[in-house]
C-alpha positions as CSV (number, residue, x, y, z in Angstrom):
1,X,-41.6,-65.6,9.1
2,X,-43.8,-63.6,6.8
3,X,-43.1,-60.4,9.3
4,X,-39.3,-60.5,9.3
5,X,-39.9,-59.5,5.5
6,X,-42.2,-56.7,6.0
7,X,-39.8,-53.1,6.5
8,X,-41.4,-51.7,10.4
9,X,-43.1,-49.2,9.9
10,X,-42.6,-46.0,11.9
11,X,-44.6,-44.7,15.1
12,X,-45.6,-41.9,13.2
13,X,-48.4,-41.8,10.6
14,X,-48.0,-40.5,7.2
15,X,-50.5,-40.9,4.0
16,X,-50.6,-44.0,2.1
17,X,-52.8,-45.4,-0.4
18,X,-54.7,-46.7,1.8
19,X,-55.8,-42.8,2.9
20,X,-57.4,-42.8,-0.6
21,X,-58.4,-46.1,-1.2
22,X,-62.3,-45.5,-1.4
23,X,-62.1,-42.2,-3.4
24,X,-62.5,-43.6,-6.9
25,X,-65.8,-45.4,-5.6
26,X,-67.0,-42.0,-4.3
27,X,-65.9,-40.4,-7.3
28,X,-68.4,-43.0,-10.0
29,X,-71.2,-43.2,-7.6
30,X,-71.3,-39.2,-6.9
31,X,-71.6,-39.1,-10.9
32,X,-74.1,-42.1,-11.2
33,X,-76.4,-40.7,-8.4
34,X,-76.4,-37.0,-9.9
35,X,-77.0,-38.9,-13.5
36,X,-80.1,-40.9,-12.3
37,X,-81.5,-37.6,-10.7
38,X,-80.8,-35.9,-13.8
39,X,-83.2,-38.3,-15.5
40,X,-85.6,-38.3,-13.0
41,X,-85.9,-34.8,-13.5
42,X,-85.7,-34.7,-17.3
43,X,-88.5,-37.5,-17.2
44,X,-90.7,-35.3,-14.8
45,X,-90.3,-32.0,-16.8
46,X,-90.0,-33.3,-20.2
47,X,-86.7,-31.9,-21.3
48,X,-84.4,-33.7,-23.7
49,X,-81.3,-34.8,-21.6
50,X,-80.8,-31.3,-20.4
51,X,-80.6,-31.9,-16.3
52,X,-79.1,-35.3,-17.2
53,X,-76.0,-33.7,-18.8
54,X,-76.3,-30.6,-16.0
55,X,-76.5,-34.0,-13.5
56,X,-73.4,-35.6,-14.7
57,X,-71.4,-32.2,-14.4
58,X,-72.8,-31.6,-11.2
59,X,-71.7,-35.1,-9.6
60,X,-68.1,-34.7,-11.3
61,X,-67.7,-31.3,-9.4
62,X,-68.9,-32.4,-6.3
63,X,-66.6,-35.5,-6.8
64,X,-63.7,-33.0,-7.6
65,X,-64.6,-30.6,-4.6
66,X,-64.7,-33.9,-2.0
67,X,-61.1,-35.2,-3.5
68,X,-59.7,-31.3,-2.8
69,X,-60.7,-31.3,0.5
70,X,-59.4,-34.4,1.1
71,X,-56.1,-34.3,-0.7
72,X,-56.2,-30.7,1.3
73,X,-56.1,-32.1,4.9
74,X,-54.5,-35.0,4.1
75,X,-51.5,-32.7,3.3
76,X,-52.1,-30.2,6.2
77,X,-52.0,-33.2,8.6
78,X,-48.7,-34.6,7.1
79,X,-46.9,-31.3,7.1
80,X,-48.2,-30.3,11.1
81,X,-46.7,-34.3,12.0
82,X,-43.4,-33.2,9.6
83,X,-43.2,-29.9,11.5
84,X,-43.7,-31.4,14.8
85,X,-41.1,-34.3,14.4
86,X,-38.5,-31.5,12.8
87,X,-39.0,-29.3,15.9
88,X,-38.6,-32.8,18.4
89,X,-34.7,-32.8,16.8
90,X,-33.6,-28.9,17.5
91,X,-32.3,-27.8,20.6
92,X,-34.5,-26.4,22.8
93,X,-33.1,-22.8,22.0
94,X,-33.8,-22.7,18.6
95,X,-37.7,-23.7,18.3
């Protein structure tokens, strides 16, 4: 009964949230675990906070790199599937 409510979904993949469900996890601990090394390297060197704030940056630009590159081929992959299903529909003359 609960099925007849859900819409069917299509053969065809396309992104959903679930594509991007575990970035904002990746996104914190990439910053926590370049934070703690930071420390661990102020502590061993004696500097005030310097590596910990270089740690944090670090970690947020790794973060932001990994999302790119998956925002990035996430949309490649949708537009080749859109391309391929718009090329399924012409005539075979035209492609």
């Amino acid at each position: 009964m609960e099925d007849e409510k859900r819409p069917h979904q299509s053969s065809k993949k396309s992104l959903s949230g679930a594509d991007f469900a575990g970035v904002g996890m990746q996104f914190a601990i990439a910053i926590i675990v370049f934070l703690f090394a930071g420390q661990w390297l102020d502590n061993r060197l004696g500097t005030n906070g310097l590596f910990t704030i270089a740690g944090v940056f670090v970690g947020g630009g790794a973060a932001f790199y990994n999302l790119y590159r998956k925002i990035t081929a996430a949309q490649r992959r949708d537009d080749e599937e859109r391309s391929k299903a718009a090329n399924r529909g012409q005539p075979e003359g035209k492609r």
